[in-house]
C-alpha positions in Angstrom: -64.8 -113.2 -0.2 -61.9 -111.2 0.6 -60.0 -110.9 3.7 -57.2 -108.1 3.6 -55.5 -108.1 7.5 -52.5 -105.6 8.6 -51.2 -105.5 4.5 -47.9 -104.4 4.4 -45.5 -103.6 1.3 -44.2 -101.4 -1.1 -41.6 -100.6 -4.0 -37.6 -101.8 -2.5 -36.9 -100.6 0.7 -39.5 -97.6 0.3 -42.9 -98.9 2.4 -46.2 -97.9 0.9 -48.8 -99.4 2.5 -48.6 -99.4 6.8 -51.1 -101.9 7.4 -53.9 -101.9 5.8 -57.1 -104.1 7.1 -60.6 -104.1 5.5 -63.4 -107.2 4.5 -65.2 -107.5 1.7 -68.4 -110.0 1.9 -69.9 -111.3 -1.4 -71.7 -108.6 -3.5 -70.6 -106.0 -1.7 -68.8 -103.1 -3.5 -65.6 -101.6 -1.3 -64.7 -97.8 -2.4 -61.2 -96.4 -2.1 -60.7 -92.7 -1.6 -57.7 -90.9 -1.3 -55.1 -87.6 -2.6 -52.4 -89.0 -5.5 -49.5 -91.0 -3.4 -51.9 -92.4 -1.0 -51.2 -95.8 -1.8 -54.4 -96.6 -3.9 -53.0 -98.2 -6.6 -50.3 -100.0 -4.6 -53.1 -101.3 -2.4 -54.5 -103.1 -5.6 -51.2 -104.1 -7.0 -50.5 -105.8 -3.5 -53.4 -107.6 -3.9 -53.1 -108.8 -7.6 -50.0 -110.0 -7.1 -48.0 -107.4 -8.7 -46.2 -106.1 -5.6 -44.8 -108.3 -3.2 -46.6 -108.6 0.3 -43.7 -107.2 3.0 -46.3 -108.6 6.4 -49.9 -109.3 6.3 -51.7 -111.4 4.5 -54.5 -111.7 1.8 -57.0 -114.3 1.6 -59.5 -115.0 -1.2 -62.6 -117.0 -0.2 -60.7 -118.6 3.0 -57.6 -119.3 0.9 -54.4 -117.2 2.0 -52.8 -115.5 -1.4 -50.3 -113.4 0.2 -46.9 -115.6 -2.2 -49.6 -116.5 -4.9 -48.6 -115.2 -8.9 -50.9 -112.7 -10.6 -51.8 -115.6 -12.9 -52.5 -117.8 -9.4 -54.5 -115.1 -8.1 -56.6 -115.2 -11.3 -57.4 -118.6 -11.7 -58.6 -118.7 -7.7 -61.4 -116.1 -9.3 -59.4 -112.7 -8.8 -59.9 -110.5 -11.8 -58.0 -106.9 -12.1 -58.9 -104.1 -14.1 -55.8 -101.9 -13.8 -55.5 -97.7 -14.6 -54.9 -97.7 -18.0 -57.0 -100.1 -19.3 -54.2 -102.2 -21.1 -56.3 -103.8 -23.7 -54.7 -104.9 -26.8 -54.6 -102.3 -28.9 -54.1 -104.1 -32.2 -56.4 -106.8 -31.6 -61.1 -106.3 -32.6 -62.8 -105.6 -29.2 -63.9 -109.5 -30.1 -60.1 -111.1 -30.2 -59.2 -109.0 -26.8 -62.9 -110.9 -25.5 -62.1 -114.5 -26.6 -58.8 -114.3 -25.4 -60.0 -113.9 -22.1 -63.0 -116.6 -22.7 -60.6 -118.9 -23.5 -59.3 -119.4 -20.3 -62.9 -120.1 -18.7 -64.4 -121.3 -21.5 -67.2 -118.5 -20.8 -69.4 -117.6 -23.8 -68.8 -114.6 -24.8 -72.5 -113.8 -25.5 -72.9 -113.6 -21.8 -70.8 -110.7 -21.3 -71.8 -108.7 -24.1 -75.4 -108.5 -23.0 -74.4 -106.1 -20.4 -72.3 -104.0 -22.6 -74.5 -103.4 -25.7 -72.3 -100.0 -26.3 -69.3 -102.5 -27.4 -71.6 -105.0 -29.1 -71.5 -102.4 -31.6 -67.9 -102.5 -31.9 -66.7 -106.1 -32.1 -64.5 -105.9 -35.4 -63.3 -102.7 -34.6 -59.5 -102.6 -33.6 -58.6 -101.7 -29.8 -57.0 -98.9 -30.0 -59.5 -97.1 -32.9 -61.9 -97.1 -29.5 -62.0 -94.2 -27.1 -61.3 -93.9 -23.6 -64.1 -94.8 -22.8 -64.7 -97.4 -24.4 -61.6 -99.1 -23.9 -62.7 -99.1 -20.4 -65.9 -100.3 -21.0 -64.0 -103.3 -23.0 -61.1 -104.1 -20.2 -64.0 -104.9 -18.3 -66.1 -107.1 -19.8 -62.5 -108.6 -21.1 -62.1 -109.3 -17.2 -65.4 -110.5 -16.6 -65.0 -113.5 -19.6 -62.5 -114.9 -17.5 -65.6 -115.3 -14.4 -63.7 -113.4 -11.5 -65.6 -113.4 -8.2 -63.8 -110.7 -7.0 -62.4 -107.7 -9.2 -60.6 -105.0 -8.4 -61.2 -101.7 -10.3 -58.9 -99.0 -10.8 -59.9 -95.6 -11.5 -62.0 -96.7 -14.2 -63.7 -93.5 -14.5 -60.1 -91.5 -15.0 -60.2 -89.3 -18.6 -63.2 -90.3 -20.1 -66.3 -88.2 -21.1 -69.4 -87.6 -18.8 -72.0 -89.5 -20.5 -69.8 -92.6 -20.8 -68.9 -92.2 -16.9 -73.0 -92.7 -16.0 -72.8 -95.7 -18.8 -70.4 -97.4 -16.5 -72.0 -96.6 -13.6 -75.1 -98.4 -14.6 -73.3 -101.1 -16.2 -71.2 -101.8 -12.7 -74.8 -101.9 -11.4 -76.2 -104.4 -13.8 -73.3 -106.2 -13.1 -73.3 -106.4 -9.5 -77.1 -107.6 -9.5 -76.5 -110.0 -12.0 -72.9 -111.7 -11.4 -73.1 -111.6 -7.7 -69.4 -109.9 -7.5 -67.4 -108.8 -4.7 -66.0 -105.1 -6.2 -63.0 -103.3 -4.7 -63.3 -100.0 -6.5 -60.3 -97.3 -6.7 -62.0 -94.0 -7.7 -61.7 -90.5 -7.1 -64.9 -89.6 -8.9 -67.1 -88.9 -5.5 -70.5 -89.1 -7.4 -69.2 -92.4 -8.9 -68.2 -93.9 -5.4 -71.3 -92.7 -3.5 -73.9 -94.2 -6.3 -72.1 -97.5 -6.4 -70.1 -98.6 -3.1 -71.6 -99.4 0.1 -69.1 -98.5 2.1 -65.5 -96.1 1.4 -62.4 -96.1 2.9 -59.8 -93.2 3.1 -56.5 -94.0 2.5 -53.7 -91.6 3.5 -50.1 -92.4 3.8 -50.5 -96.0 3.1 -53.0 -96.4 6.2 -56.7 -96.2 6.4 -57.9 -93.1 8.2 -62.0 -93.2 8.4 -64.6 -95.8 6.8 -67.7 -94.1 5.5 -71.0 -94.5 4.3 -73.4 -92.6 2.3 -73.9 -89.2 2.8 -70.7 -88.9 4.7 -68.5 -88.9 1.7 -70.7 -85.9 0.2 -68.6 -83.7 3.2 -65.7 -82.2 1.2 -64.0 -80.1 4.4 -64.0 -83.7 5.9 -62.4 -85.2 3.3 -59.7 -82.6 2.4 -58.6 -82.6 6.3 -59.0 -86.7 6.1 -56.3 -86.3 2.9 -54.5 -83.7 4.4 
């Protein structure tokens, strides 16, 4: 489903990423671990589109998307939730939803019945929700537009416990249901361990082990890995 060989970019003349190579098959959830600086986000700006690809290449069920727009990238069945959320603020959870149906024509029933916490919330304004639920709504927002791949950035970052094991079961529903490839950006380790199959460590724009499982539990490991 995705296909990420020898990436290369970054911001000007400053390089980010060294090379980065990893596969993702369909249904299978990819974790990303790494210190602030490590190229995490740049690593899923590259691949949205955002950033400009400097060598490599990035391919998207076969297809090479590597000088493809955001917008390109998202009509081929991409789907980015970036840090931040970036819902609109001033628009109901239900305007920020149908604006995003609208482009698949996906009914918006669908979505909601894996986030009943938002259900709840459908004439209330954007940025009246909390953190939480803001991220909670960016990404059944991205899943109206029926990505088969999504990339997920730190969507755990700032919000409360109890909402954090929400959206760890609802990532879960969500992979059994939808059948999505997941590229997950997340320094929450309890988060990465419950959901990914595999996790890559980035450091320094390169990827310095792949783990599985209990392996990522090792915190001496992982602070020399980050070092």
């Amino acid at each position: 489903m995705l296909d990420v060989s020898q990436l290369r970019s970054g911001y000007g003349r400053i390089p980010i990423l060294a090379g980065v190579s990893f596969s993702l098959g369909e249904g299978e959830m990819l974790g990303v671990l790494g210190h602030n600086g490590a190229g995490k986000t740049t690593l899923l700006k590259t691949i949205a589109g955002f950033i400009p690809v400097n060598g490599g290449s990035v391919k998207l069920c076969g297809s090479e998307m590597k000088a493809a727009a955001p917008h390109a990238r998202a009509r081929a069945g991409m789907g980015y939730v970036p840090q931040g959320r970036r819902i609109f603020p001033s628009l109901t959870v239900k305007e920020n939803l149908e604006i995003a149906a609208a482009r698949s024509r996906r009914a918006i029933g669908e979505v909601l019945e894996l986030f009943p916490r938002i259900t709840r919330l459908l004439d209330r304004k954007g940025g009246a929700l909390s953190g939480g639920e803001q991220q909670l709504l960016a990404l059944a927002r991205c899943l109206c537009a029926r990505p088969r791949v999504i990339l997920l950035d730190e969507p755990t970052e700032g919000i409360q416990p109890s909402i954090i094991e929400e959206m760890i079961e609802t990532l879960k529903n969500i992979r059994n249901s939808e059948r999505l490839t997941v590229l997950l950006v997340e320094q929450n380790l309890e988060c990465l361990t419950a959901l990914t199959d595999r996790i890559l460590v980035l450091n320094r724009g390169s990827i310095v082990k792949e783990m599985r499982g209990a392996e990522a539990h090792d915190r001496e490991a992982l602070a020399e890995l980050m070092m």
